[in-house]
VOGU-3710 file (C-alpha; in Angstrom, 3 decimals, decimal comma):
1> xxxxxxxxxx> -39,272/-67,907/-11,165  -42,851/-68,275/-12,116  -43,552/-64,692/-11,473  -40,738/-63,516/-13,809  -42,224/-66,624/-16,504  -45,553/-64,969/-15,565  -44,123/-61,256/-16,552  -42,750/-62,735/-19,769  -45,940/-64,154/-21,194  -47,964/-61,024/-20,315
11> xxxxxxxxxx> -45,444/-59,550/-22,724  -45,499/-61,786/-25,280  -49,199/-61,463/-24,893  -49,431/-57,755/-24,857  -46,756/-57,883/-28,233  -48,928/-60,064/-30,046  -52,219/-58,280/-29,666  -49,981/-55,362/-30,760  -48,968/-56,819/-33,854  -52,805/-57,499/-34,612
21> xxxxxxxxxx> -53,756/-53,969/-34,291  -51,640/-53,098/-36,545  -51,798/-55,917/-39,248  -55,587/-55,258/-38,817  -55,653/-51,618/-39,421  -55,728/-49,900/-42,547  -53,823/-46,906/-41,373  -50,536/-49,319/-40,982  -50,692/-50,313/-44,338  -51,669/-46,559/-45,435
31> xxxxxxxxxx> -47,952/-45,608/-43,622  -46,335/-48,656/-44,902  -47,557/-47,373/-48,550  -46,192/-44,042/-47,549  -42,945/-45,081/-46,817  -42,208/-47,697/-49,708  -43,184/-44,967/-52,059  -41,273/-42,044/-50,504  -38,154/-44,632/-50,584  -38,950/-45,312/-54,585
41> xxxxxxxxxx> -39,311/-41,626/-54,890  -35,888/-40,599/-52,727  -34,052/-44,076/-54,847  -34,965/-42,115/-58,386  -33,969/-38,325/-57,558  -30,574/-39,982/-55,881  -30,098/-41,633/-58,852  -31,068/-38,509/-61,038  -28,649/-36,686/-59,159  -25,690/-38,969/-58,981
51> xxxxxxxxxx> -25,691/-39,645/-62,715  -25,183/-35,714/-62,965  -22,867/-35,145/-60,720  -20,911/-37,886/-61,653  -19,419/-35,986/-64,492  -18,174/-33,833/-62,350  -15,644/-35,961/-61,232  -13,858/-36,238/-64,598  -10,467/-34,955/-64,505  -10,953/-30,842/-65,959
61> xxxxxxxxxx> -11,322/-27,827/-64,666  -13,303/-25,889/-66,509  -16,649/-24,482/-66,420  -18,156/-21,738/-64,215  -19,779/-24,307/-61,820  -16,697/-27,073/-61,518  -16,824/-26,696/-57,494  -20,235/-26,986/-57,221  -20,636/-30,101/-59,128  -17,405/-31,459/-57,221
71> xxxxxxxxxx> -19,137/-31,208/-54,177  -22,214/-32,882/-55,427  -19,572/-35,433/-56,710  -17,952/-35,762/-52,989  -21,479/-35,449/-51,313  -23,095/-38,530/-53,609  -23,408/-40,647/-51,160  -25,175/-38,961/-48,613  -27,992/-37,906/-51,269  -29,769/-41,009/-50,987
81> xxxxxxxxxx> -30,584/-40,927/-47,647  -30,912/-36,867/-46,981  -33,527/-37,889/-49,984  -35,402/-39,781/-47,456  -35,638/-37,679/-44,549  -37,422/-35,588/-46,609  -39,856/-37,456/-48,940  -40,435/-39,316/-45,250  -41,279/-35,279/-43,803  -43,365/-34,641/-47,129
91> xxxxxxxxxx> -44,894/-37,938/-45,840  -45,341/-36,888/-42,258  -47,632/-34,129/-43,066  -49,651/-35,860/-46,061  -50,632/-38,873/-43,497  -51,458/-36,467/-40,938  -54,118/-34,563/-42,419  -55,529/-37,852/-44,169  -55,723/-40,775/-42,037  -54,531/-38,785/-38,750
101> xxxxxxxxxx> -51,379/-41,099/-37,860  -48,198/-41,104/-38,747  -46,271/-42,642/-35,939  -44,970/-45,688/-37,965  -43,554/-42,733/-40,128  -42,001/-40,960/-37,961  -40,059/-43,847/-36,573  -38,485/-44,685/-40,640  -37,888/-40,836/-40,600  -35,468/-41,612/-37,548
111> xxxxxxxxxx> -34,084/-44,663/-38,872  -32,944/-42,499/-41,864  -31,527/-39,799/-39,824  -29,447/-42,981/-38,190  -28,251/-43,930/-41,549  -27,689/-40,510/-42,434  -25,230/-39,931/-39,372  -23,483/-43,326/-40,184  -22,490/-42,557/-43,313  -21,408/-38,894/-42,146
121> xxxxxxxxxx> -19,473/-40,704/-39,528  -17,718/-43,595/-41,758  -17,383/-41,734/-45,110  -16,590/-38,004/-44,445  -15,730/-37,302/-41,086  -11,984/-37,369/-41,025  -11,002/-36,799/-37,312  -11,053/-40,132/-35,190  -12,310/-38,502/-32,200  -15,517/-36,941/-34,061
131> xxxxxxxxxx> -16,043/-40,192/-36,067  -15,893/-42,440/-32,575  -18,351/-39,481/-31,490  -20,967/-40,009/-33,463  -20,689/-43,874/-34,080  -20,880/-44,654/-29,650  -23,022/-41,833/-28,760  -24,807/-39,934/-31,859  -26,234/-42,948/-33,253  -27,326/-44,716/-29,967
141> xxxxxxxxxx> -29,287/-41,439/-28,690  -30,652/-41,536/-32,067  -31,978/-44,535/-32,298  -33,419/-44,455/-28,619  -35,308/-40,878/-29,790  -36,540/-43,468/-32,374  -38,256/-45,936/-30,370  -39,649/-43,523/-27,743  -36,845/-44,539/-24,706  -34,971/-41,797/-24,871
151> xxxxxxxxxx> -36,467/-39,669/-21,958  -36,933/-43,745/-19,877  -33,393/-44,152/-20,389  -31,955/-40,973/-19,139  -34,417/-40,578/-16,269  -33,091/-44,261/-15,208  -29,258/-43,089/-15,307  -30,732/-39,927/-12,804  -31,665/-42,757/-10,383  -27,919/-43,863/-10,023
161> xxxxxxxxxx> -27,084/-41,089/-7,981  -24,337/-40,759/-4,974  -25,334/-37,887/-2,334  -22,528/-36,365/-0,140  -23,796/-33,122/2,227  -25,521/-30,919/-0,743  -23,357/-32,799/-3,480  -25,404/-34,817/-5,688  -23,536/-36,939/-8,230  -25,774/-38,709/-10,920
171> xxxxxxxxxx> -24,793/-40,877/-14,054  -26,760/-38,647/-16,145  -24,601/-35,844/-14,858  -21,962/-37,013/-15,375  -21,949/-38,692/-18,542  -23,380/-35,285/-20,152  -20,274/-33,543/-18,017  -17,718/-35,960/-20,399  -19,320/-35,895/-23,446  -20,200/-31,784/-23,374
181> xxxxxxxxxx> -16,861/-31,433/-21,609  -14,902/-33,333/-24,423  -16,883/-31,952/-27,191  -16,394/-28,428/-25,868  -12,568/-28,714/-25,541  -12,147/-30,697/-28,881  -14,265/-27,423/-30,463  -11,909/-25,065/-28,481  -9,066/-26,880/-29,822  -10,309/-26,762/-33,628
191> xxxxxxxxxx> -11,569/-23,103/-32,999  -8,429/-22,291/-32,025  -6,361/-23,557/-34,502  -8,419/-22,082/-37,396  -8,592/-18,989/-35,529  -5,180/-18,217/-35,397  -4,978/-19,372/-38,623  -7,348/-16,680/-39,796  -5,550/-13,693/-37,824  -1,984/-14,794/-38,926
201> xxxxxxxxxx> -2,894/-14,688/-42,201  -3,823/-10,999/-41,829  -0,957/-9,891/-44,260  -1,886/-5,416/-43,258  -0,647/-6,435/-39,675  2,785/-6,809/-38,530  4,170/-10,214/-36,932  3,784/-8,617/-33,758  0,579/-7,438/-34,111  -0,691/-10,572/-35,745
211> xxxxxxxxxx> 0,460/-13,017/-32,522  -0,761/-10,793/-29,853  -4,190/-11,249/-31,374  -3,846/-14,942/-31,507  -2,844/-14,719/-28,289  -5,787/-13,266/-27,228  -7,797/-14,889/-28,629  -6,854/-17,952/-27,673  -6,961/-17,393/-24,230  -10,491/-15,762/-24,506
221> xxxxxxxxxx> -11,474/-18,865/-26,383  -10,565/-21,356/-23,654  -11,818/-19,168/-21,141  -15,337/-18,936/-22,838  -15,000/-22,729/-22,734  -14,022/-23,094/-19,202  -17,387/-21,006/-18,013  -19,338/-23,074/-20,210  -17,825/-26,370/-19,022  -18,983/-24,944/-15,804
231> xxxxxxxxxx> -22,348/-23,980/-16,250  -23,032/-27,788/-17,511  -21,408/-29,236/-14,496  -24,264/-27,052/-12,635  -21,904/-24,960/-10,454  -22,712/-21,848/-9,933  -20,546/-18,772/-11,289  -20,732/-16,433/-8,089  -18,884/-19,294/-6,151  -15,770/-18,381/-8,330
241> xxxxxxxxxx> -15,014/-15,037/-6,177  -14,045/-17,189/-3,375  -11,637/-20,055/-6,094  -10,616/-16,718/-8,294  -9,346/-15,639/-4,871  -7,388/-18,926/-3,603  -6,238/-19,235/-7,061  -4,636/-15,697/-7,011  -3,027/-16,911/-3,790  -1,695/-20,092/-5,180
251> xxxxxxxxxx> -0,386/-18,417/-8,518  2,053/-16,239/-6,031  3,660/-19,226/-4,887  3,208/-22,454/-6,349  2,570/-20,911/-10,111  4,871/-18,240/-10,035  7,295/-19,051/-12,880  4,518/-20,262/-14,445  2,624/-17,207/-14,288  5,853/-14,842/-14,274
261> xxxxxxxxxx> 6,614/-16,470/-18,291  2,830/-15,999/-18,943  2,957/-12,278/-18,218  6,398/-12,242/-20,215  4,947/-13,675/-23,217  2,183/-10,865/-23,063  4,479/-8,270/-22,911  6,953/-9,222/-25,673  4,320/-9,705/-28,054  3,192/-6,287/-26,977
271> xxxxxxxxxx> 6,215/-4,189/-26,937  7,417/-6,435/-30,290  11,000/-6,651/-29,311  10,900/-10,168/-30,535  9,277/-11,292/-33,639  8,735/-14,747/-35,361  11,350/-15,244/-37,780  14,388/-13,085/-36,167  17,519/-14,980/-35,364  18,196/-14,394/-31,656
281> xxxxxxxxxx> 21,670/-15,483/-29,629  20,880/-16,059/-26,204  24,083/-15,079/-23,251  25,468/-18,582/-23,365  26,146/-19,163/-27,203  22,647/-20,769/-28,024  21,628/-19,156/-31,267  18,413/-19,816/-33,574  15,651/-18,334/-35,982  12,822/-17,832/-33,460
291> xxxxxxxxxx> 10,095/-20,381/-34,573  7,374/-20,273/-32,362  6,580/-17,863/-29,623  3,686/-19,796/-26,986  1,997/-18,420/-24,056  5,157/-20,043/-21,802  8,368/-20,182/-24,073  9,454/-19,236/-27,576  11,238/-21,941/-29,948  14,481/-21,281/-31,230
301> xxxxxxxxxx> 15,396/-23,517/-34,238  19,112/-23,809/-34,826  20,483/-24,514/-37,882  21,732/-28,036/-37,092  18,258/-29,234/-35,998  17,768/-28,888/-32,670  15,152/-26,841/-31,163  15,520/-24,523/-27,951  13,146/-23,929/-25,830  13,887/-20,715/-24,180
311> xxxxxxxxxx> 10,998/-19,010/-21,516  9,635/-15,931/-21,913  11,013/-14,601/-18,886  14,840/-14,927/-20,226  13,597/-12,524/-22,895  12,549/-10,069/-20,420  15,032/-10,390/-17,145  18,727/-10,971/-19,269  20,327/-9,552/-22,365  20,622/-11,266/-26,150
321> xxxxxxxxxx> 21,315/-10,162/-29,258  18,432/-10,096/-32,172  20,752/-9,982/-35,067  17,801/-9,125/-37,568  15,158/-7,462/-35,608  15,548/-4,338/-37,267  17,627/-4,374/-40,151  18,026/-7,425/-42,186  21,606/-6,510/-43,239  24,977/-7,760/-41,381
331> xxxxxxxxxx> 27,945/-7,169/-41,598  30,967/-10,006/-41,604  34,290/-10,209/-41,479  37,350/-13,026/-42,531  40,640/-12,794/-41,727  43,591/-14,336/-42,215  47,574/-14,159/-43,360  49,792/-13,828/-46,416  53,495/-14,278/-46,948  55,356/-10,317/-46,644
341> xxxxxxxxxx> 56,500/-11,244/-50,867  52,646/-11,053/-51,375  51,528/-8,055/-54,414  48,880/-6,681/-51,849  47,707/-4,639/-54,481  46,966/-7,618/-56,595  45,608/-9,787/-53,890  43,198/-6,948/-52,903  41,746/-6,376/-56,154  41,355/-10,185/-56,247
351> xxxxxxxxxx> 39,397/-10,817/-53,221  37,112/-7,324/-54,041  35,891/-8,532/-57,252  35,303/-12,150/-55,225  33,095/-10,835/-53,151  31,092/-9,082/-55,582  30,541/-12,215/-57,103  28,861/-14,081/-54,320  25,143/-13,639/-55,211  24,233/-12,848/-51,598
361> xxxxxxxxxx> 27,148/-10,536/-50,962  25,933/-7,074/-51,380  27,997/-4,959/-53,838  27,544/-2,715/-56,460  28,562/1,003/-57,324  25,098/2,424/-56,318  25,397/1,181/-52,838  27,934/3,463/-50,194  30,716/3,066/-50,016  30,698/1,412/-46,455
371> xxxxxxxxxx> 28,167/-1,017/-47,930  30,848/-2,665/-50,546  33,202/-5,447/-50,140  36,544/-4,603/-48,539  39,979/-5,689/-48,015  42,409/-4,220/-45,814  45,894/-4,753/-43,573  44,666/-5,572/-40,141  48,151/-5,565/-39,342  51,869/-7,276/-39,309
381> xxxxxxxxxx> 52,347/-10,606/-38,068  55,545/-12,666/-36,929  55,050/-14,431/-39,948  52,985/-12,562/-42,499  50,391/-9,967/-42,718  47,392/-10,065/-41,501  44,507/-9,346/-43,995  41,132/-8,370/-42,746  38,239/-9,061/-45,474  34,556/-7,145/-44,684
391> xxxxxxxxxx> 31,517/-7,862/-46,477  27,605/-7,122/-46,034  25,042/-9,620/-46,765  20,887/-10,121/-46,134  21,006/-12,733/-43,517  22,680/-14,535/-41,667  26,184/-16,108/-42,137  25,028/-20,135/-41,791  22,292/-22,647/-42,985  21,632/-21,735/-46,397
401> xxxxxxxxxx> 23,949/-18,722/-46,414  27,208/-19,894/-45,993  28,819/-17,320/-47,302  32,063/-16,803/-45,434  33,217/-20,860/-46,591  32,375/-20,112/-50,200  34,837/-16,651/-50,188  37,464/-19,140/-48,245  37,239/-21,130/-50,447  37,230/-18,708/-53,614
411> xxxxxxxxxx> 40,408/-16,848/-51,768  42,150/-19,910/-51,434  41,998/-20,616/-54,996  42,793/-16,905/-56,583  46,100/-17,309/-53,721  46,981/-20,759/-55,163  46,074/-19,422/-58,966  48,262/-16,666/-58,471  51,788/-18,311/-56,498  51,345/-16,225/-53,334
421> xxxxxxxxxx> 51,323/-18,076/-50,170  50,001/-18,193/-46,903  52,604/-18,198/-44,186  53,126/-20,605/-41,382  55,767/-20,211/-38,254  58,986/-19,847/-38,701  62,135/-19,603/-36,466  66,089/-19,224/-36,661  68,234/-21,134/-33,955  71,672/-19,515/-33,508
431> xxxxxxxxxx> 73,962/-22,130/-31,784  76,995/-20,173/-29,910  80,151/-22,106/-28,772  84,190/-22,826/-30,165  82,755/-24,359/-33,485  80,505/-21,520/-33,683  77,632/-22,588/-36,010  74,876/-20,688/-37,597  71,782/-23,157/-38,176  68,517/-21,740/-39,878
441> xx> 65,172/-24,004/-39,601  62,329/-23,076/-41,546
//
């Protein structure tokens, strides 16, 4: 107890003739000068250039320069103490070459670049990860590059270290393995998503075109980042022959599907026999506009709200229909009966000129004649005729285009407008015996 007493006085001691020194040299006052007036001088060209740029933040548009002086607007706050860090550098060298010091200096210079990553942190940085980022790591190494205990600290963390065979684990090595590893991945992630952003947004490329390069690039992207990831864990790349090996090995068996939809996904976007926005029915009835197409599955949105996940390798290995792949234009049909009293004639004319109506049925006397609305005898029924209706649209028939219920519905009404009727069963019983009867039933 005494000796740690002992230790603490020596301090105290050694702190207090510190504080002497300093209060009894002119150069500390000569850098404590230095730095009030660089401060006075960075609080008056902040304020210069707020009061400017505040006008910029009045409600027009106009002027040649608007976006600049928005973003002096936006950046305001960080003026002030970017102002600082370099009145304090102007400082630096001035005390240098007069009074040969400038170490109390250099230590305000860091305290601004603290504030200066605090406010970056609280004010502009919008993702929580970056924000937390900066605020539990940026600041802290910051402020111990400040004080001179940066290189004592991390040396200390390399002396907790845990040794197994030619393995050496240290804290240092892996708290920089977390923090380069989660800032490399969150980069990948944010590189990739403005990335493909970028190349989808290439309008002279086709869909197809356009998502094999994003797939590409993505996984180029995260493989860049994987090598890098490695090289800061210290691992060495020539050891990856023998894990690119029992990797190969463990993608035949345990990853096959995995690696068999992986393959798929490359080779639809290659041979573009799907494309994002077709509308695809799968064997068993599931139908959708294809949404997304990932490295594993494509997304099939139905019209009801539901999305399908359907894997690559069902696009490749089984059969489905792309109903507008190709050609945008489909044809549809509607059938039902009328009563044998029905003017056909009449009725047909009716249901043409319909059809021409319906601002997404296609019709018109420049189109062929194969193009145009139709209606036709599909045939005689026990109980009236059947009437087959044919009709070409852009699209398909559902979601916004519901096309076949609005001429249903328009039919139904010209039938009603004009007395015909639509049929239902009907059957004559004949009852044989003495009283011999003759019943009809409609």
């Amino acid at each position: 107890m005494s000796i740690l007493l002992e230790q603490i006085r020596q301090w105290g001691l050694d702190a207090w003739r510190t504080l002497e020194s300093w209060f009894g040299s002119p150069e500390f006052y000569g850098q404590l000068a230095a730095i009030a007036l660089s401060i006075a001088i960075a609080f008056l060209l902040s304020a210069l250039i707020n009061s400017r740029s505040s006008r910029a933040g009045e409600p027009r548009d106009d002027g040649a320069f608007f976006k600049f002086r928005s973003l002096l607007y936006r950046l305001s706050a960080l003026v002030f103490p970017l102002l600082i860090f370099l009145t304090l550098s102007a400082a630096i060298e001035i005390s240098d070459s007069v009074i040969s010091q400038s170490w109390l200096i250099r230590s305000a210079q860091g305290l601004a670049v603290v504030l200066l990553l605090y406010m970056i942190a609280t004010r502009f940085v919008r993702n929580a990860f970056v924000s937390s980022l900066i605020m539990w790591l940026g600041i802290p190494i910051a402020t111990l590059q400040v004080f001179g205990l940066l290189d004592s600290v991390t040396a200390y963390l390399d002396t907790i270290s845990l040794t197994a065979g030619n393995i050496r684990l240290s804290l240092l090595g892996v708290s920089r393995t977390v923090l380069f590893g989660a800032l490399l991945f969150w980069l990948g992630r944010a590189s990739n998503a403005a990335g493909k952003r970028v190349i989808r947004n290439q309008q002279k490329l086709d869909p197809g075109t356009r998502e094999v390069f994003a797939k590409l690039f993505e996984i180029a992207l995260y493989v860049i980042v994987f090598l890098l990831l490695l090289q800061i864990m210290g691992i060495n790349l020539t050891a990856l022959a023998v894990f690119g090996g029992a990797l190969g090995v463990g993608l035949g068996f345990g990853l096959q599907q995995i690696a068999s939809n992986f393959v798929s996904g490359i080779i639809i976007l290659l041979d573009r026999s799907v494309t994002i926005g077709d509308f695809i029915e799968l064997e068993d009835g599931r139908s959708g506009t294809l949404r997304e197409l990932n490295m594993r599955f494509g997304v099939l949105e139905t019209y009801d709200g539901k999305d399908v996940m359907v894997p690559n390798e069902l696009f490749i290995t089984s059969s489905y229909t792309n109903w507008t792949h190709k050609d945008p234009l489909q044809r549809y049909s509607l059938e039902f009966q009328v009563a044998y009293a029905t003017d056909l004639d009449l009725l047909f004319d009716n249901i043409r000129q319909l059809c021409a109506e319906h601002p997404s049925v296609l019709s018109g006397d420049d189109l062929p004649i194969e193009i145009r609305p139709d209606a036709e005898i599909a045939g005689f029924g026990d109980s009236g005729i059947d009437i087959l209706v044919e009709f070409w649209m852009e699209g398909v028939d559902d979601g916004k285009n519901r096309v076949g219920a609005d001429l249903f519905h328009s039919i139904w009404r010209s039938i009603q407008e004009h007395g015909m009727q639509i049929p239902f069963p009907q059957r004559e019983v004949r009852i044989l015996g003495d009283n011999a009867t003759e019943i009809r039933r409609d």
